[in-house]
C-alpha positions in Angstrom: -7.5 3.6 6.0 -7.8 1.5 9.0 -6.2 2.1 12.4 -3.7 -1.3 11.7 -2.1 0.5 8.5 -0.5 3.7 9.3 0.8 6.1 6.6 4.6 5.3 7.5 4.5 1.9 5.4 7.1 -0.1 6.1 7.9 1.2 9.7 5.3 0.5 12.8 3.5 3.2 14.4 5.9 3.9 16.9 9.3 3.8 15.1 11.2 5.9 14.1 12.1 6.2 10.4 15.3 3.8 10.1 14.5 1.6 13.2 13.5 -1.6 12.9 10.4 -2.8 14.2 11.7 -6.4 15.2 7.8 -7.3 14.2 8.1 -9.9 11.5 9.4 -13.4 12.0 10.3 -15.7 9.1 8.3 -19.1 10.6 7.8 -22.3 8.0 4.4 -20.9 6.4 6.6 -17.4 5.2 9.7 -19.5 4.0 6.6 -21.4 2.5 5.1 -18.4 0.7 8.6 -17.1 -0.6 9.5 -20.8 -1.9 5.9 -20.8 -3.8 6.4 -17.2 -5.6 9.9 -18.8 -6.7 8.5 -21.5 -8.1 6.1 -19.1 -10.4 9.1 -16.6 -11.3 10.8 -19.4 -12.1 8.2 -20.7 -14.9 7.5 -16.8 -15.5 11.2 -16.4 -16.5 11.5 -20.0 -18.4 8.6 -19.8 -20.9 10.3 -16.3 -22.2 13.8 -18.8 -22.3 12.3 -21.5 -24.3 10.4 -19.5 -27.4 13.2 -20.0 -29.6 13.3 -23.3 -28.7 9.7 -23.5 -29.1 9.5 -21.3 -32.4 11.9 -23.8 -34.1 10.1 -27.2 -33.2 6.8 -25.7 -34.3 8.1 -23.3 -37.2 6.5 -20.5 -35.5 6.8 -16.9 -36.6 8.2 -14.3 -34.6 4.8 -13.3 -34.6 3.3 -15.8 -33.2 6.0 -16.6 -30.8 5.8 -13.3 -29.5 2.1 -14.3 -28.5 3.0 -16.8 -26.3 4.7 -14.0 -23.5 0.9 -12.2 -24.2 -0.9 -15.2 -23.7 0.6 -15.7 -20.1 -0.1 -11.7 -19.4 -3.6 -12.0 -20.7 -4.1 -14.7 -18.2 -2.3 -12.7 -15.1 -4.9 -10.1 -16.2 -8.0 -13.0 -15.6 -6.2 -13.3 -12.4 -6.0 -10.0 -11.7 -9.4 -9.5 -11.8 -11.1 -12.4 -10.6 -8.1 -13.8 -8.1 -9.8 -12.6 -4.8 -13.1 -14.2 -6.1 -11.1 -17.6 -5.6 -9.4 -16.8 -2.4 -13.0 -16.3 -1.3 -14.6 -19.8 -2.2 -11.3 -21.8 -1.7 -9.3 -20.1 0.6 -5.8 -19.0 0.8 -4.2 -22.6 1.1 -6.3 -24.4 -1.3 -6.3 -21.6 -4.1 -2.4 -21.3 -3.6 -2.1 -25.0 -4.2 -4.2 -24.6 -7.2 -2.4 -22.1 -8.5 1.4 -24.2 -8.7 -1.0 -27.5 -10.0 -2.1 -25.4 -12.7 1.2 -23.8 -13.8 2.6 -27.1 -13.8 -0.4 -27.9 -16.4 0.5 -25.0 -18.0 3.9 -25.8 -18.5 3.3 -29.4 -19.5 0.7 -28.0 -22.3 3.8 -26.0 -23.9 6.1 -28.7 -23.7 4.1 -31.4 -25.1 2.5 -29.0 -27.4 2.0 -30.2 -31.1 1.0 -26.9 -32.9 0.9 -23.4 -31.7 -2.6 -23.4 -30.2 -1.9 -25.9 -27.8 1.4 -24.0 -26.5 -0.5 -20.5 -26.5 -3.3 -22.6 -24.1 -0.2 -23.3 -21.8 0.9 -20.1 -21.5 -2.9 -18.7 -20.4 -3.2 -21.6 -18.2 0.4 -20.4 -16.7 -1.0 -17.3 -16.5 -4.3 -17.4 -15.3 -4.1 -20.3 -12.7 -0.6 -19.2 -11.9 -1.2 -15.9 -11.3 -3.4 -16.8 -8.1 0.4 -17.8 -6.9 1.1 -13.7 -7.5 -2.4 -12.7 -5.1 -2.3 -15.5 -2.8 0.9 -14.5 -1.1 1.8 -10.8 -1.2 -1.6 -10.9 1.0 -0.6 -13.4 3.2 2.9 -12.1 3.8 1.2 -8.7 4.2 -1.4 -9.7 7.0 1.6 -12.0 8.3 4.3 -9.6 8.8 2.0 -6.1 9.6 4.1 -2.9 9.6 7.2 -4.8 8.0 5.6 -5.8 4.8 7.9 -4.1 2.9 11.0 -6.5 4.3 8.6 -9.5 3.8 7.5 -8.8 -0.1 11.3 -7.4 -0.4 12.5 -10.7 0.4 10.1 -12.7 -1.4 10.7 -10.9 -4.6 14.1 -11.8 -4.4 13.6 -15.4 -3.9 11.8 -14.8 -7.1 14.6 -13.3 -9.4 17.0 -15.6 -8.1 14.7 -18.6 -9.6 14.2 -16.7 -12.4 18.1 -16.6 -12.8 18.2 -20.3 -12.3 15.8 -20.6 -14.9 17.8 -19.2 -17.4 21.2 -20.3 -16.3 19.4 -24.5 -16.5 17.4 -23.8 -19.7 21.1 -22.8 -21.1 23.1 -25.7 -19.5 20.8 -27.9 -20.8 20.9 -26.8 -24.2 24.6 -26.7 -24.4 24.5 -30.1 -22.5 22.5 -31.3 -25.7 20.0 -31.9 -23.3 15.7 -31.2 -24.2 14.7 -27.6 -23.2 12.1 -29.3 -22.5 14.3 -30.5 -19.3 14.0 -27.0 -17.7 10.2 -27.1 -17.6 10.9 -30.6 -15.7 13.0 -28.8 -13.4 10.2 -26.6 -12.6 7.8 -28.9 -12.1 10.3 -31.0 -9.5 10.4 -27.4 -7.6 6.5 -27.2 -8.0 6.5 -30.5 -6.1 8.6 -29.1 -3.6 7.0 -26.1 -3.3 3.8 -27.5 -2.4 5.3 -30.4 -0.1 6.6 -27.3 1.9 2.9 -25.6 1.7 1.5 -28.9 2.9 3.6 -29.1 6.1 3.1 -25.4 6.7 0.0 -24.2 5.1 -0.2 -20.3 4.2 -2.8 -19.1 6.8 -6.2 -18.5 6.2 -7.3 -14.7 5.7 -8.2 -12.9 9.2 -12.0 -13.1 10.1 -13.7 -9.6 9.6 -17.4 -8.7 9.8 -17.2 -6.8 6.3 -14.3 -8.9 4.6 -14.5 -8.3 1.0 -17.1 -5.6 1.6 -16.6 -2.0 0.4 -14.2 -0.4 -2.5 -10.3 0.2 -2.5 -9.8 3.5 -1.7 -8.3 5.9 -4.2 -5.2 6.3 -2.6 -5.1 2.4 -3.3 -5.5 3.3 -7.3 -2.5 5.6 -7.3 -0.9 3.1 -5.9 -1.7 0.8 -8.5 -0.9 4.1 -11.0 2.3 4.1 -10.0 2.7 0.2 -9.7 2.2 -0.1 -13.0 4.5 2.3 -14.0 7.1 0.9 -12.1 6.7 -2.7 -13.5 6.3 -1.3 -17.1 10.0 0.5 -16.5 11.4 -3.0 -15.4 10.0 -5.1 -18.0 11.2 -2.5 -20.7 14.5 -2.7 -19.1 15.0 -6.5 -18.8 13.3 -7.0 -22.4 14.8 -4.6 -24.6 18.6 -4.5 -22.8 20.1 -6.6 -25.2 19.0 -4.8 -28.1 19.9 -1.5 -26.7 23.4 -3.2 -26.0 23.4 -4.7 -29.8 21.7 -1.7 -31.7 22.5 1.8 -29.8 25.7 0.5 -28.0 27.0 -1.9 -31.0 28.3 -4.0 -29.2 28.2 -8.2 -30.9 25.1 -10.0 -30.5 26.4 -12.6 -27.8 28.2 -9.8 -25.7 25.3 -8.1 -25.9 23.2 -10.8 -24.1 25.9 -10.9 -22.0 26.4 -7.6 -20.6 22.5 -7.5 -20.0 22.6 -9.7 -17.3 24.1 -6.6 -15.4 20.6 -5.4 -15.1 19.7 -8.9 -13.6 22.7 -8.7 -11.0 21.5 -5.7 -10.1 17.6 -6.3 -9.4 18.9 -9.4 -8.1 21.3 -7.5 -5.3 19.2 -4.6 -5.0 15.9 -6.9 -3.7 18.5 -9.1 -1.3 19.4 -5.5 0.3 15.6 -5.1 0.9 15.9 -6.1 4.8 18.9 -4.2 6.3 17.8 -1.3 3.9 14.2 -0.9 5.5 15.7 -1.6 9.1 17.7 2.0 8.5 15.3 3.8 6.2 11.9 5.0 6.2 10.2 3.1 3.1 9.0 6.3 1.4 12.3 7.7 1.6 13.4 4.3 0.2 11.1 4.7 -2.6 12.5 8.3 -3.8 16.1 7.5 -3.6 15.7 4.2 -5.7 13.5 6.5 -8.1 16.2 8.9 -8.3 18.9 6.6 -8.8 17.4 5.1 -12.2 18.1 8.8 -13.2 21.9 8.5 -13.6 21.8 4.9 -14.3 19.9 5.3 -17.7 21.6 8.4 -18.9 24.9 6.7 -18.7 23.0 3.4 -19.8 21.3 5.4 -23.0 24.0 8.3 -23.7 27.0 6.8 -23.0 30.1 6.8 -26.2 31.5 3.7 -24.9 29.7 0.4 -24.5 31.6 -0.4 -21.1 30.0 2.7 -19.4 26.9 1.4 -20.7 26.9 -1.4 -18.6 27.8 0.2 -15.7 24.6 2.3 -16.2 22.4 -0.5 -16.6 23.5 -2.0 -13.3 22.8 1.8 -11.9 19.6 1.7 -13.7 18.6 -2.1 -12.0 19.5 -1.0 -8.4 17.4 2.2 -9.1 14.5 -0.2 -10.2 15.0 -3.7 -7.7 13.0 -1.8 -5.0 10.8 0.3 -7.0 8.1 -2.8 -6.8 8.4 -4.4 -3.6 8.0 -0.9 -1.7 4.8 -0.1 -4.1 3.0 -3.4 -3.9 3.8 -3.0 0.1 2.1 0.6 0.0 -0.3 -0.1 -1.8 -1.4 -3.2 0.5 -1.2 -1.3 3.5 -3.8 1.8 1.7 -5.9 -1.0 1.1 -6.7 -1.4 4.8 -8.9 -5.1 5.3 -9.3 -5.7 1.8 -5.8 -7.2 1.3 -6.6 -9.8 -1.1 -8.6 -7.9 -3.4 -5.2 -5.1 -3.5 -2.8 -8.2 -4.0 -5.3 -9.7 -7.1 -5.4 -6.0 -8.8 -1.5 -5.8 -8.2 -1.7 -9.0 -10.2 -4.1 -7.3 -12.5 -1.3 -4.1 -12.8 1.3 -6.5 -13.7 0.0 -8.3 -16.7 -1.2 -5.2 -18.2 2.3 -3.8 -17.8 3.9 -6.3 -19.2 1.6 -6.7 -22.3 1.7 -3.7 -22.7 4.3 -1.7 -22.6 7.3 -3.7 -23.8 5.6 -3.7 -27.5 4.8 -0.3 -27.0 8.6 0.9 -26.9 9.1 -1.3 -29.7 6.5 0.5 -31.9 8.2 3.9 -30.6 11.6 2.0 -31.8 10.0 1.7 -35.1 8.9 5.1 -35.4 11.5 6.9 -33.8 14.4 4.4 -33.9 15.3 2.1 -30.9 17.1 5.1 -28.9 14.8 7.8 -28.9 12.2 5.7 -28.2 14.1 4.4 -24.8 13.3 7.7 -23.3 9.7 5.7 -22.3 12.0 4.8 -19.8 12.4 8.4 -17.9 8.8 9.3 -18.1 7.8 6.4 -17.0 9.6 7.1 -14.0 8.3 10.5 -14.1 4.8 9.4 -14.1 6.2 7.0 -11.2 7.0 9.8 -9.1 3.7 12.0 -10.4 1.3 8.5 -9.0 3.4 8.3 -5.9 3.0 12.2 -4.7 -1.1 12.1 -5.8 -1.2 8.6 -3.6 0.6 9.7 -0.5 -1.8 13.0 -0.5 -4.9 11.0 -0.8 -3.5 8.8 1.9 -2.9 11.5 4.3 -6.4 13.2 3.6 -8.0 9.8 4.5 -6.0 9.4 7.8 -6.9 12.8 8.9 -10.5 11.9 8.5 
């Protein structure tokens, strides 16, 4: 680990857990970077908003809708593994500027798109070219804000949900305004536009000069890390994609109130990020971590075992506050164990993402199908589990290599 990235994540070297560091200043180029992850969630969030749209224009199956949300994680996983290789030859700037161009492409690909082919193209393009978006500036932000990354990448990950909220709320409005869903990709691409106007005025800045930049491997405590990142995105995306059907099927609640009531869980990871700042100015990050980890414990029993669909709810919201934190803190940890080699940490954090969320969604749905939808839900609890398991093996590996 190197001397810059102590073990207390989140905190400087000299506070105390609890006390802020008064280190990190939001200037134009980190109002910038949080205003260009938006943009993504927001296209992230929209292309899961406009399948059924999509599926009825092209007579799609639900098979082959359902490939569209794999296309775009197939492409995050491209990203994920080749994202720093790009940084490298481009730079920060010019790769995050290639990276909202492209999801723009993306999206214009599945709006325009005549057959299915076409619109599964869009969604790798979103994906792949986007997802340098998702390693461009958790590094930046990182190296930018030091010992108070957490805040920073807490902070930008709300910026995300909210645009991901907006991007439901306007695909919605305009359907009911008999409106194009196509209009919500428009929307996206008019925040694009604004996005990189505010990245041309104040450019994200270039990675810091290092005799072995890029040199060496990420260290193991990095890899638990990344263990328990992807455990921690797999629990959301489970979460957030199979709520209403939980709601619906195990709660029986109708099908409307059942979308309904879901968006509890985005209220919650919603509220829970925008308590990032004040939370990590009082308490030590790692603490942070374990409380919001034990938190999802009450939340999903009352969420999962609860006789009355009202408590339910309630649970869910428990269950989102548990989880809002869960990836800011990791991705910040695991950043900071990756000493110099920020970028290639933030592009397999990209890497962890799209695996998680191609994966494991349609994994609990083949336990539903097996075991029926609420057994299988208990993925939920060991994934947190194995959450907490990744988390102990990666702060012991960190603390062997700081004694070294």
């Amino acid at each position: 680990m190197a001397s810059g990235d102590p073990p207390t994540t989140g905190l400087s070297a000299t506070a105390r857990p609890g006390e802020a560091t008064g280190g990190f200043r939001r200037d134009g180029a980190v109002w910038a970077s949080y205003l260009a992850l938006a943009t993504f969630g927001y296209f992230l969030s929209i292309q899961g908003d406009v399948i059924s749209f999509l599926r009825a224009d092209l007579a799609l199956s639900y098979r082959a809708a359902s490939l569209h949300p794999a296309a775009l994680a197939a492409g995050l996983i491209v990203c994920g593994l080749f994202g720093e290789r790009a940084m490298a030859w481009l730079g920060r700037d010019a790769a995050l500027t290639l990276g909202l161009v492209g999801t723009c492409g993306g999206a214009a690909l599945l709006s325009l798109a005549p057959t299915a082919a076409v619109s599964l193209a869009g969604c790798l393009l979103m994906g792949a070219r986007g997802g340098l978006v998702v390693v461009v500036v958790p590094a930046a932000l990182a190296e930018r804000s030091g010992a108070d990354r957490a805040i920073a990448l807490g902070e930008a990950n709300a910026a995300t949900y909210a645009a991901s909220l907006v991007a439901t709320v306007a695909t919605g409005l305009f359907a009911a305004g008999g409106q194009n869903w196509r209009s919500g990709l428009a929307l996206g691409v008019e925040l694009a536009a604004v996005a990189l106007a505010r990245c041309g005025s104040d450019p994200i800045p270039a990675a810091t000069p290092r005799a072995d930049a890029g040199a060496g491997r990420l260290p193991a405590a990095y890899w638990a890390y990344w263990a328990t990142l992807f455990c921690v995105i797999a629990l959301e995306q489970c979460t957030l994609l199979w709520g209403p059907e939980v709601l619906e099927r195990v709660q029986g609640l109708p099908r409307a109130a059942a979308a309904t009531a879901a968006g509890a869980f985005s209220a919650a990871m919603l509220t829970g990020r925008l308590s990032s700042a004040p939370l990590l100015r009082r308490v030590a990050a790692q603490r942070l971590f374990l409380a919001s980890l034990a938190l999802t414990l009450p939340g999903f029993l009352l969420y999962w075992g609860a006789r009355q669909p009202a408590w339910s709810v309630v649970g869910l919201f428990l269950l989102g506050l548990g989880i809002a934190l869960l990836y800011p803190l990791t991705l910040g940890f695991a950043i900071g164990a990756a000493g110099e080699l920020k970028d290639a940490a933030s592009a397999r954090a990209a890497l962890a993402s799209g695996v998680a969320i191609l994966s494991m969604p349609m994994a609990l749905g083949a336990l539903a199908d097996a075991l029926g939808l609420q057994r299988a839900c208990l993925l939920l609890p060991a994934l947190a589990a194995a959450a907490s398991l990744c988390f102990a093996a990666a702060r012991t590996l960190e603390r062997r290599g700081s004694s070294k």
